[in-house]
FISE-395080 format. One record per residue: x, y, z of N, C-alpha, C in turn. Coordinates in steps of 0.2 Angstrom, whole numbers, always signed. Layout:
<recs>
{n.px=X&n.py=Y&n.pz=Z&ca.px=X&ca.py=Y&ca.pz=Z&c.px=X&c.py=Y&c.pz=Z};
...
</recs>
This chain:
<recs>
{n.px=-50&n.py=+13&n.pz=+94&ca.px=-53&ca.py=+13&ca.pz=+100&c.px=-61&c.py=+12&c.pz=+99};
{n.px=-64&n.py=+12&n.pz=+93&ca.px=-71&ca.py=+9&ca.pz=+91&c.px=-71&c.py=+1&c.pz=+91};
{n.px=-66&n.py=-2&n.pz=+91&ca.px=-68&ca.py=-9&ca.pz=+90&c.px=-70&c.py=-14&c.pz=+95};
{n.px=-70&n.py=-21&n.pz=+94&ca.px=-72&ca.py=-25&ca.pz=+98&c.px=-65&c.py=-28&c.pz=+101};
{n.px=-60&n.py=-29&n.pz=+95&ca.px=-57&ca.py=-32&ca.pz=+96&c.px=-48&c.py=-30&c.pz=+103};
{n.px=-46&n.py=-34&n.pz=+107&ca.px=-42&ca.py=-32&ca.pz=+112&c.px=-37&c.py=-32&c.pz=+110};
{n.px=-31&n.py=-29&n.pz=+108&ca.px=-25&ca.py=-26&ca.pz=+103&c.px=-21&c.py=-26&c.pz=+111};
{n.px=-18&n.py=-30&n.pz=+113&ca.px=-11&ca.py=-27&ca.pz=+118&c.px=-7&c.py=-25&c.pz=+117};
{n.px=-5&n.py=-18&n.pz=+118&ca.px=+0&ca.py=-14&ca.pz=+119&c.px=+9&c.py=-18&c.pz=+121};
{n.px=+14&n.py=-15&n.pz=+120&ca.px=+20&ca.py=-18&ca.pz=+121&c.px=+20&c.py=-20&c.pz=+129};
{n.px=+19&n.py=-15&n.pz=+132&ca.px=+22&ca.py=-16&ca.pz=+139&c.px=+17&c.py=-18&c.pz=+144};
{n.px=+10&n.py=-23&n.pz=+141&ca.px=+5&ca.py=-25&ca.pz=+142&c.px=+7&c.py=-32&c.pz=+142};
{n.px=+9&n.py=-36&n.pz=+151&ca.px=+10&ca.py=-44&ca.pz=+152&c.px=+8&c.py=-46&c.pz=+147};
{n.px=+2&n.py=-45&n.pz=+146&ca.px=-2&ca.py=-53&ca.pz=+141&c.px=-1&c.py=-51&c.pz=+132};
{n.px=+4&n.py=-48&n.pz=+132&ca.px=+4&ca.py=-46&ca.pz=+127&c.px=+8&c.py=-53&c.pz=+121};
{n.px=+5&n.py=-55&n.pz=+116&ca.px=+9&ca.py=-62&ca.pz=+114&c.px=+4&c.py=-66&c.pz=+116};
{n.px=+0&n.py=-67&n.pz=+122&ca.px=-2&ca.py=-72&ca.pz=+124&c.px=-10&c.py=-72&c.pz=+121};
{n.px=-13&n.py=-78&n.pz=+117&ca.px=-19&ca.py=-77&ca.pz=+112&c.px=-26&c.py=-78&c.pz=+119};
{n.px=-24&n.py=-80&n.pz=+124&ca.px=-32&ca.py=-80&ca.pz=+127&c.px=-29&c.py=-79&c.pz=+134};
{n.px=-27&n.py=-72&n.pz=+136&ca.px=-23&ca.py=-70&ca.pz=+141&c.px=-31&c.py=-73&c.pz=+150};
{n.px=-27&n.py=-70&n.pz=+153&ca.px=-31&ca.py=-75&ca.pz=+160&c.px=-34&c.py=-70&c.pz=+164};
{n.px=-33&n.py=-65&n.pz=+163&ca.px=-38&ca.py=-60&ca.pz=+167&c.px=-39&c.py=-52&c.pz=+163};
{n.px=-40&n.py=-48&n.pz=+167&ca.px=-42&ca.py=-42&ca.pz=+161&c.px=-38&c.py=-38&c.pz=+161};
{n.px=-37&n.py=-33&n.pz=+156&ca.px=-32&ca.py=-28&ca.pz=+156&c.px=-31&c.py=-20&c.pz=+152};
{n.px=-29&n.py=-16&n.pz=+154&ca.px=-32&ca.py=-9&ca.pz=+152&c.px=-33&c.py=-9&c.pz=+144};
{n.px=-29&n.py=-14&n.pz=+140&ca.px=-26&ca.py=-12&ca.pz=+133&c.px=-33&c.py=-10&c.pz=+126};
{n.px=-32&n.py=-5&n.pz=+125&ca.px=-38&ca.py=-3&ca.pz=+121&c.px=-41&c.py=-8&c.pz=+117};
{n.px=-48&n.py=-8&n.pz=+114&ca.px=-51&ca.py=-12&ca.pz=+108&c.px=-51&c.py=-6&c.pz=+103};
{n.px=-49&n.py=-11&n.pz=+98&ca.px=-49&ca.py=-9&ca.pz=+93&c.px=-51&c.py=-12&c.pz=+85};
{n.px=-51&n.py=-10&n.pz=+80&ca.px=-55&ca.py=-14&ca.pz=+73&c.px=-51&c.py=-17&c.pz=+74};
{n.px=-54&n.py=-26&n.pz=+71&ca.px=-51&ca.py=-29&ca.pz=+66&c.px=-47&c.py=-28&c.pz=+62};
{n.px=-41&n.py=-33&n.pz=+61&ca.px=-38&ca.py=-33&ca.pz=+54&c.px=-45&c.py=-33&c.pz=+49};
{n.px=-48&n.py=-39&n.pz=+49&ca.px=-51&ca.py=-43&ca.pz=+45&c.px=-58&c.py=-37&c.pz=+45};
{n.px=-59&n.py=-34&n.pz=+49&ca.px=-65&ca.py=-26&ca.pz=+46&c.px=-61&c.py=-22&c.pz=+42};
{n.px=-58&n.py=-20&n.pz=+46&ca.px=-52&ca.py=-15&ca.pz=+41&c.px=-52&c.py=-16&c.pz=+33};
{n.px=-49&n.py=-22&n.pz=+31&ca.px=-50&ca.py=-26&ca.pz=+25&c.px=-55&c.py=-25&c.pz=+21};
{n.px=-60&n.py=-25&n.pz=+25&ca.px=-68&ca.py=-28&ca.pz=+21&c.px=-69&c.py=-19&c.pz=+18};
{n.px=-69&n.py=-17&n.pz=+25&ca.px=-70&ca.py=-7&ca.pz=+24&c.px=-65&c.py=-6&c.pz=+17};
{n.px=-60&n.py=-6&n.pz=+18&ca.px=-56&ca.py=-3&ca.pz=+13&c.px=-58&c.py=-7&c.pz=+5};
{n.px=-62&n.py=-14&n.pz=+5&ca.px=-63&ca.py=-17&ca.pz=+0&c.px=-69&c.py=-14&c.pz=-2};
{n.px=-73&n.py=-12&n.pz=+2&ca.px=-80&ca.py=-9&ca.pz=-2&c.px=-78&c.py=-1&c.pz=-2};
{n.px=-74&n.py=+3&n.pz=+0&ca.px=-72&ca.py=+9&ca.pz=-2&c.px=-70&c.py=+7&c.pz=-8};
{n.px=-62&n.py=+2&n.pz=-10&ca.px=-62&ca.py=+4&ca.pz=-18&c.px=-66&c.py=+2&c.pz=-24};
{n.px=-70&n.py=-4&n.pz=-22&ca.px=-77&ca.py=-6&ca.pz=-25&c.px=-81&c.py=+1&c.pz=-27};
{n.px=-83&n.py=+4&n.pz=-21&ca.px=-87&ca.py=+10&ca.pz=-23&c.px=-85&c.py=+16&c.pz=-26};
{n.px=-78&n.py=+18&n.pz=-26&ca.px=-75&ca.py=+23&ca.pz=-31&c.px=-74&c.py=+21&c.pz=-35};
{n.px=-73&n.py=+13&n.pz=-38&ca.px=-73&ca.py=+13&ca.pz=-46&c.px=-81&c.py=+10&c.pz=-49};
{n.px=-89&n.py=+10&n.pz=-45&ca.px=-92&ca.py=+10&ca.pz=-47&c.px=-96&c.py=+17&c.pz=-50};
{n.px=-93&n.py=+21&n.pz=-44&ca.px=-95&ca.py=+28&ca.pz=-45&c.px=-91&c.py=+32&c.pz=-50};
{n.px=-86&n.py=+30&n.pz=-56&ca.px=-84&ca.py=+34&ca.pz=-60&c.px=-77&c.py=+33&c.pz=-59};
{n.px=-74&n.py=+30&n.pz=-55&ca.px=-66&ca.py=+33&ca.pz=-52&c.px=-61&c.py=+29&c.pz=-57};
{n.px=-57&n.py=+30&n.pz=-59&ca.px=-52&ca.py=+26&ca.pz=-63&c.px=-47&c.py=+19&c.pz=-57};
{n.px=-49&n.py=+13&n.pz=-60&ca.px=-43&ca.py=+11&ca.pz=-55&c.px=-35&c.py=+14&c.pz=-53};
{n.px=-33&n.py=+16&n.pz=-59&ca.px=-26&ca.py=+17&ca.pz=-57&c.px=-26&c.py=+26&c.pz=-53};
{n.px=-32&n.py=+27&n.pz=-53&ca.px=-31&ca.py=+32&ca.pz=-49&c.px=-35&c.py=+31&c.pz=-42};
{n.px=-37&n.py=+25&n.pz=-40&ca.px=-42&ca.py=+24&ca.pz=-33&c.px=-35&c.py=+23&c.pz=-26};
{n.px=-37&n.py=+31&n.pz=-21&ca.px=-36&ca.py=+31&ca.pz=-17&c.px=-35&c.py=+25&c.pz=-11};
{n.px=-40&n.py=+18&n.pz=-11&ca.px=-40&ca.py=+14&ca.pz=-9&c.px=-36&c.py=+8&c.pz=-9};
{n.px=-34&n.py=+11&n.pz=-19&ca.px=-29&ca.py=+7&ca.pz=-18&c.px=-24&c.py=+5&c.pz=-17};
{n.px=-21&n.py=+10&n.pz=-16&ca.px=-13&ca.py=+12&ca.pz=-15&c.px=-8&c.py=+8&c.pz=-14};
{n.px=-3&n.py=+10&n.pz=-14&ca.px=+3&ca.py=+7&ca.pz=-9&c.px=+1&c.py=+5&c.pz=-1};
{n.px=+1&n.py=+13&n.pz=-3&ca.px=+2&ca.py=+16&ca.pz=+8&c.px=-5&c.py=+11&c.pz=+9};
{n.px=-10&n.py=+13&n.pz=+8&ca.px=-17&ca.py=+7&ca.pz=+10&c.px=-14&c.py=+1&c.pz=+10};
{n.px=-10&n.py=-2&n.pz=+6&ca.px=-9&ca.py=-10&ca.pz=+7&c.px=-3&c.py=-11&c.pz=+11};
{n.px=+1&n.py=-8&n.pz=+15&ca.px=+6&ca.py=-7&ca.pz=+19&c.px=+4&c.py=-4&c.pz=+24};
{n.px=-2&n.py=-1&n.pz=+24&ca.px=-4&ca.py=+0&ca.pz=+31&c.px=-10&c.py=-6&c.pz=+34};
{n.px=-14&n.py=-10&n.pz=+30&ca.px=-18&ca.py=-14&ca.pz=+32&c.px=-11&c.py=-21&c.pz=+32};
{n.px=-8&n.py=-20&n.pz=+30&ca.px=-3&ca.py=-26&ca.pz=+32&c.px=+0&c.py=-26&c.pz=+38};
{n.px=+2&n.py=-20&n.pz=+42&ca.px=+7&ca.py=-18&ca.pz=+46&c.px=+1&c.py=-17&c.pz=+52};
{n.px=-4&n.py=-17&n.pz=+51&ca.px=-10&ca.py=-18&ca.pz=+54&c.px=-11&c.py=-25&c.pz=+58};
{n.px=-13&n.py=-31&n.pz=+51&ca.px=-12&ca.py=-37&ca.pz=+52&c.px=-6&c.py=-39&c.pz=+57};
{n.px=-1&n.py=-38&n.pz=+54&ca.px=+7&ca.py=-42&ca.pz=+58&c.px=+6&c.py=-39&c.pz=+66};
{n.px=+4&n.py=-31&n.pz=+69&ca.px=+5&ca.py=-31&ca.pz=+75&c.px=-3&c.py=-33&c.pz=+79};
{n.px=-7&n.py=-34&n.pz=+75&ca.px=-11&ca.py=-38&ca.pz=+79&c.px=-10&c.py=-45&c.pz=+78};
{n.px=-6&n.py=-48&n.pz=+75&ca.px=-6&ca.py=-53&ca.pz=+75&c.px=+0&c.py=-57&c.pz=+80};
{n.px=+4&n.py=-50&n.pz=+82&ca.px=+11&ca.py=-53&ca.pz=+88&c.px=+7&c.py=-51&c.pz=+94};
{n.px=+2&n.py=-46&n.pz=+95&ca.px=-1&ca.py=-44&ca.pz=+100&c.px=-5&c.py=-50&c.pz=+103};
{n.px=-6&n.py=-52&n.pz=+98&ca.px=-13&ca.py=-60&ca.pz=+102&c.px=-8&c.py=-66&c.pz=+99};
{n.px=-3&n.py=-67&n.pz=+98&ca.px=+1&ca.py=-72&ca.pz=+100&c.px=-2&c.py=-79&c.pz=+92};
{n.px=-4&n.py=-76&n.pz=+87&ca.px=-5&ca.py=-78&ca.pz=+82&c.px=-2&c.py=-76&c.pz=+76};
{n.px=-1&n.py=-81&n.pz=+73&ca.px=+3&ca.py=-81&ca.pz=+67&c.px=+0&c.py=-81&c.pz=+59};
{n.px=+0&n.py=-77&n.pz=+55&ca.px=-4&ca.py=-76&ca.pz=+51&c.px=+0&c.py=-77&c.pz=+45};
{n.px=+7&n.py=-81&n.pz=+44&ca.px=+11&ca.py=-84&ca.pz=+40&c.px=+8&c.py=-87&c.pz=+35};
{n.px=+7&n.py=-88&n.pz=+30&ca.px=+4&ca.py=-94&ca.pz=+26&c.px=+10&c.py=-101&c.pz=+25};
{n.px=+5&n.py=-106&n.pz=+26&ca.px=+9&ca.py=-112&ca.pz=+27&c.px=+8&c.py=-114&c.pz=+23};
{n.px=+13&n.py=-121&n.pz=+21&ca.px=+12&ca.py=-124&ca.pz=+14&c.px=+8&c.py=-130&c.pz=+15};
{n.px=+5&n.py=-130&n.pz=+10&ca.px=+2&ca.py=-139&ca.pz=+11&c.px=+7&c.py=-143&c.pz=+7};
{n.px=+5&n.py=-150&n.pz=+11&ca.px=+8&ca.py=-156&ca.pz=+11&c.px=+4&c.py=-159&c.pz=+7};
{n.px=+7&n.py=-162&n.pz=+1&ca.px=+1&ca.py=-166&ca.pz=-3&c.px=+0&c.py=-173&c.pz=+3};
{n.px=-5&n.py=-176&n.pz=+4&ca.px=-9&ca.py=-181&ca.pz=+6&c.px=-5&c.py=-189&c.pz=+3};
{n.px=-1&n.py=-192&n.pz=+8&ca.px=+3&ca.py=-198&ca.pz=+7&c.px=-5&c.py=-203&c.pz=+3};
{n.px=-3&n.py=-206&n.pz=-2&ca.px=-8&ca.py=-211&ca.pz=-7&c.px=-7&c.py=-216&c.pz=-3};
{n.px=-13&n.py=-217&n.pz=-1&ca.px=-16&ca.py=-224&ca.pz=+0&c.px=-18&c.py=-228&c.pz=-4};
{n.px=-14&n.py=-235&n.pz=-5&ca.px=-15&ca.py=-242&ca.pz=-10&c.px=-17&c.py=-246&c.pz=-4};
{n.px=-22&n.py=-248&n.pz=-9&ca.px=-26&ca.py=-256&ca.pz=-7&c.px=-22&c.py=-262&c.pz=-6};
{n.px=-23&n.py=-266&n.pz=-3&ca.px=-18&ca.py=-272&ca.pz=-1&c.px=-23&c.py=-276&c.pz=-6};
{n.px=-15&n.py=-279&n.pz=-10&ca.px=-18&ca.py=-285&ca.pz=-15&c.px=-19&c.py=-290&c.pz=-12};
{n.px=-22&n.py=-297&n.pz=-16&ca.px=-21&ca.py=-302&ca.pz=-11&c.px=-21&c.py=-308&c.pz=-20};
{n.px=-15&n.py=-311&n.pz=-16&ca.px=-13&ca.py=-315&ca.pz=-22&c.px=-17&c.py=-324&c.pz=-18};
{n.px=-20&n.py=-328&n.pz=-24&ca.px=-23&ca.py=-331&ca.pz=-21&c.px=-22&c.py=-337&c.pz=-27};
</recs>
């Protein structure tokens, strides 16, 4: 409820849809991509301050399962897909010979 960003709810029409058409109750809320940053300078600064990695609370399982499960339903809320695509290597372009 502190963020900018507008997270639609299930039972919110524009839900799915990335740049719905008029306004609607559904709360703002953080970013995925803040979310991320915050919990990346959280485990940065517990392992500058002393903390052992394998024991940083930032890093966890649950941490990385909940900023996922974060990501996935804002990203079905705003009708965007956050899949990683494959790249296609780039068809080679040859120079036309000329036989003379």
């Amino acid at each position: 409820q502190f963020g900018k960003t507008k997270v639609h709810n299930h039972p919110c029409p524009f839900f799915g849809i990335p740049n719905p058409p008029a306004p609607c109750p559904c709360p703002l809320r953080q970013a995925w991509g803040s979310l991320d940053a915050l919990i990346g300078r959280l485990r940065a600064a517990y392992e500058e301050n002393g903390g052992r990695p394998e024991t940083n609370p930032f890093g966890s399982r649950c941490v990385r399962i909940y900023l996922r499960d974060v990501r996935d339903y804002q990203a079905k809320a705003r009708g965007v897909s956050y899949e990683k695509k494959r790249k296609r290597p780039k068809p080679k372009v040859t120079a036309p010979t000329t036989d003379g």
